[in-house]
C-alpha positions in Angstrom: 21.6 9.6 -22.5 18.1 9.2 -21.2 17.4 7.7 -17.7 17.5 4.1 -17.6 14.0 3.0 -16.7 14.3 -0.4 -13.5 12.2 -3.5 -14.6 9.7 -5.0 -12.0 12.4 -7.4 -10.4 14.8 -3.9 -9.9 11.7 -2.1 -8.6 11.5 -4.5 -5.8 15.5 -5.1 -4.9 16.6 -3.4 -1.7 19.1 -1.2 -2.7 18.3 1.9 -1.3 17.7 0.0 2.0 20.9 -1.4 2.1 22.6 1.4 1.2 21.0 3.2 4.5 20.9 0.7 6.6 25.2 -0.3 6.4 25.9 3.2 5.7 24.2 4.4 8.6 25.7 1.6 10.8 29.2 2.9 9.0 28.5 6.5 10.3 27.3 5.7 13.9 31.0 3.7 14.1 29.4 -0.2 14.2 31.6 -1.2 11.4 33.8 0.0 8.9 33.4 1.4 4.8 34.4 -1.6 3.6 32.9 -3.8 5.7 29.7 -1.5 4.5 29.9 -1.8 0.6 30.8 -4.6 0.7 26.8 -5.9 2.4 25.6 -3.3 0.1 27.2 -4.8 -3.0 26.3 -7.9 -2.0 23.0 -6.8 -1.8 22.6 -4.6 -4.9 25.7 -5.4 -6.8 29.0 -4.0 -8.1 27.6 -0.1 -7.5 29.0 3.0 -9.5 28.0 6.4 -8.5 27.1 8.9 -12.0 28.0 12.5 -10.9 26.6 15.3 -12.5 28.9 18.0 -14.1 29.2 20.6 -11.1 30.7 21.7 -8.9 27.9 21.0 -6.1 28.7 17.6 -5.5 31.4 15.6 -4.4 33.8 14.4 -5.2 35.9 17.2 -6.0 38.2 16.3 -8.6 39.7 12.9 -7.2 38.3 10.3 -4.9 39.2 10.0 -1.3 40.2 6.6 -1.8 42.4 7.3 -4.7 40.4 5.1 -7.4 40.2 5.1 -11.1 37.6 7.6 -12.0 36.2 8.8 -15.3 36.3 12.3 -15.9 34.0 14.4 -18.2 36.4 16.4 -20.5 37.0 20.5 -19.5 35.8 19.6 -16.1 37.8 18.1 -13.1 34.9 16.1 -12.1 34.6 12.2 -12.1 31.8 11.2 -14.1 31.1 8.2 -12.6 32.7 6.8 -9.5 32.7 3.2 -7.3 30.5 3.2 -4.9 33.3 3.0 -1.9 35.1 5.9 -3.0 32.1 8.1 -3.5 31.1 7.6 0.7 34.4 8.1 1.1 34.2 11.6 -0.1 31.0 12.2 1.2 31.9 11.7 4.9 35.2 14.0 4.2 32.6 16.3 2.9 30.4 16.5 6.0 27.9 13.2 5.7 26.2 12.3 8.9 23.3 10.4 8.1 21.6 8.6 4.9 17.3 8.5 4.9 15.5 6.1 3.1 12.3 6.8 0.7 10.1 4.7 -0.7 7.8 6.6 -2.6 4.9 6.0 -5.0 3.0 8.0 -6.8 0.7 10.1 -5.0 2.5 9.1 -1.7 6.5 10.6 -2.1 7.2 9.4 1.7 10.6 10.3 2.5 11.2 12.6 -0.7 10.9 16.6 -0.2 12.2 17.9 -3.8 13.4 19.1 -5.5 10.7 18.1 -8.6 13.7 16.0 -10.9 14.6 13.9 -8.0 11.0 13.4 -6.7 10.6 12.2 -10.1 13.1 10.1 -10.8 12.8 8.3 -7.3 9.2 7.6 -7.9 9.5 6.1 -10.9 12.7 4.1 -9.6 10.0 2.9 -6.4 13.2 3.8 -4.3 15.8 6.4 -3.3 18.7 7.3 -0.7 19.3 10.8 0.3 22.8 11.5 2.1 22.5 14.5 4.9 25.5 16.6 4.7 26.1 20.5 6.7 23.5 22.0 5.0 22.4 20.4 1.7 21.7 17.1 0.6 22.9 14.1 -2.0 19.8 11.9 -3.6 21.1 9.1 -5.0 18.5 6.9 -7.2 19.3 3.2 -8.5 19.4 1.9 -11.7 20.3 -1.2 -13.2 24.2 -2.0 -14.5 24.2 -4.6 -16.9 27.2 -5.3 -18.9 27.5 -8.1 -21.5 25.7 -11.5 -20.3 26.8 -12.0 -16.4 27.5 -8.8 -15.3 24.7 -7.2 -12.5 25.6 -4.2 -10.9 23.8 -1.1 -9.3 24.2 2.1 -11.1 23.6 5.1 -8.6 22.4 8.9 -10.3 23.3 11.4 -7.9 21.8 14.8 -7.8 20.8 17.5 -5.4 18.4 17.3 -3.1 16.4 19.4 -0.7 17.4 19.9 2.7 13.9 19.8 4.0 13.5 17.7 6.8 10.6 14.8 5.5 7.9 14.3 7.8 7.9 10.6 8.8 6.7 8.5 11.3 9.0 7.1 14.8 9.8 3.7 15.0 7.0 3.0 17.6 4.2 4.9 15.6 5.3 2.6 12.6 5.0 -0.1 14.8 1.6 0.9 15.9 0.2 1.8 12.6 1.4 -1.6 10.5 -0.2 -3.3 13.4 -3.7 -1.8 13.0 -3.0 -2.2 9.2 -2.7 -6.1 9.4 -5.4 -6.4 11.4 -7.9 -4.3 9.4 -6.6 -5.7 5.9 -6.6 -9.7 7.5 -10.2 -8.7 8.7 -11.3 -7.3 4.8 -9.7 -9.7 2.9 -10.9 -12.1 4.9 -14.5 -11.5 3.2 -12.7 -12.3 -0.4 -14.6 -15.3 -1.5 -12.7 -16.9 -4.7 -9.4 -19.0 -4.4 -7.6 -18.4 -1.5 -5.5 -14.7 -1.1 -2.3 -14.3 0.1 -3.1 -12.5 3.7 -0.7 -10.4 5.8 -0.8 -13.2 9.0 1.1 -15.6 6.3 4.0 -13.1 6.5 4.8 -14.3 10.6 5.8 -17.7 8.8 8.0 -15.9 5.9 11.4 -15.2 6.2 13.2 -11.2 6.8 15.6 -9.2 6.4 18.3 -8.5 9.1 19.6 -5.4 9.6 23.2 -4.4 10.2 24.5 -3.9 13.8 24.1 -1.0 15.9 20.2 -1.1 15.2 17.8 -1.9 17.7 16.0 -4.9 18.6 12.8 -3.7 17.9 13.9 -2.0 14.8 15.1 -5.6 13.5 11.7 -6.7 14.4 9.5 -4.1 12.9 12.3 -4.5 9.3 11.3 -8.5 9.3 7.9 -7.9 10.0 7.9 -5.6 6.4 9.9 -7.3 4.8 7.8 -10.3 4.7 4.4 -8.1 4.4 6.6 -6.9 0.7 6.3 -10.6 0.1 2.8 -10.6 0.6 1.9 -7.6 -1.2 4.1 -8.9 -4.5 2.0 -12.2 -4.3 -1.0 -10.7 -4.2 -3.5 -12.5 -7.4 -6.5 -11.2 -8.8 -7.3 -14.2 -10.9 -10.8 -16.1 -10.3 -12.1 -12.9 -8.6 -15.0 -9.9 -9.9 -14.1 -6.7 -10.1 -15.7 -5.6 -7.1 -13.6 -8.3 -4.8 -10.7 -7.2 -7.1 -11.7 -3.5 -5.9 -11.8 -4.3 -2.4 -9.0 -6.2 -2.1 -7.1 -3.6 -4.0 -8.0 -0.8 -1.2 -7.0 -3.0 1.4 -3.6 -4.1 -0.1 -3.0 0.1 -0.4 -3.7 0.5 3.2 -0.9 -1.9 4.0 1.6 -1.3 1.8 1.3 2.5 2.9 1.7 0.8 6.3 4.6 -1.5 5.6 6.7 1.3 3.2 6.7 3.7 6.0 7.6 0.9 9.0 10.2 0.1 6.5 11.6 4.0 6.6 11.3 4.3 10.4 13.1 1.0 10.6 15.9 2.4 8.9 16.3 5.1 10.2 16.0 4.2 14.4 19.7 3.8 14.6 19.3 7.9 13.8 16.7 8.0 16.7 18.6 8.9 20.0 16.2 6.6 22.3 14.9 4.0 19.9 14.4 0.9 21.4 
């Protein structure tokens, strides 16, 4: 079966986020699994995990958890696997951090191969990569739908590369979607037409929280992002000419570059030893 492509309002959910963000705060000892899943679900959905047919990934025959799995016949590997039990396995198998990428194309922040997973994160907007002793787990989100009512998360694991991405601290986030607001407010400001939704109408908009054990100014910098999204996905071309629609356009790139990668660094500063 083909990969299941995410409609706009998947694109934009915050799976992969939450996924890091309580799964890191599970590994650092802040809270427990099922306190975990159960802001991640609540989040994305009922999650599944799809496993590939080897032997590279966990689980390795059952779950940790003892759950119901599905197994692919002549192999002793779950197919699929709840989202609870597949952590489970991964911490037994070595887990000690999750990263967060939110690529585009053209810009794969957070992503460093291997081609089918760059690929299938891009497209999905969106991926979580689980560090183990000496490989990596991507896992990429899709949407679970199941007769009329039922919204899950659906999570395609694979391998990934063990290359370290190259992504900014916490503070040079910071620094840089500051400079971004400021230079976008200042171009956009020069939009004539009906009125543009501007990054300084994010400080009234509400954000996200993150989950404890991160640090203050990592719950600032994740609002601050989160609300900037807002701003980018409101963003209206109508009553404007194409070269105001051209201008506009390279200034909303700047900041969403700005706002994807204080979004990363936000996720990851509980990983940062003296993140403040």
């Amino acid at each position: 079966m083909g990969r299941v492509h995410l409609d706009s309002s998947h694109r934009d959910s915050p799976a992969s986020a939450a996924l890091v963000c309580w799964g890191n705060a599970w590994l650092a000892g802040h809270i427990g699994l099922d306190e975990a899943v159960d802001h991640i679900e609540r989040t994305a959905g009922p999650g599944i995990v799809a496993c590939p047919p080897s032997d590279d990934l966990p689980p390795r025959g059952s779950s940790a958890s003892g759950s119901p799995t599905s197994e692919l016949p002549g192999t002793s590997r779950p197919t699929e696997l709840p989202l609870r039990a597949f952590l489970a396995d991964l911490r037994v198998d070595g887990m000690t951090a999750l990263r967060l990428a939110l690529p585009v194309a053209g810009d794969p922040l957070g992503l460093t191969g291997p081609p089918s997973f760059n690929s299938a994160a891009i497209e999905a907007g969106q991926a979580a990569i689980a560090v183990l002793r000496g490989r990596c787990v991507g896992l990429v989100p899709e949407p679970d739908r199941r007769g009329s009512s039922y919204r899950g998360t659906r999570w395609v694991s694979e391998e990934a590369a063990v290359t370290i991405p190259d992504l900014p601290s916490l503070a040079e986030a910071e620094r840089e979607l500051s400079t971004s607001m400021s230079a976008v407010t200042e171009a956009l400001a020069g939009v004539e037409g009906p009125r543009q939704a501007r990054p300084d109408d994010a400080l009234s908009a509400p954000g996200d929280t993150l989950a404890p054990g991160y640090p203050a100014r990592a719950h600032r910098v994740a609002a601050l992002s989160a609300r900037l999204s807002v701003v980018l996905r409101l963003a209206d071309d109508r009553g404007l000419t194409t070269g105001q629609v051209a201008a506009r356009g390279e200034a909303l790139r700047r900041l969403d570059h700005a706002v994807r990668r204080a979004q990363v660094a936000a996720h990851h500063a509980i990983l940062e030893p003296r993140a403040s």
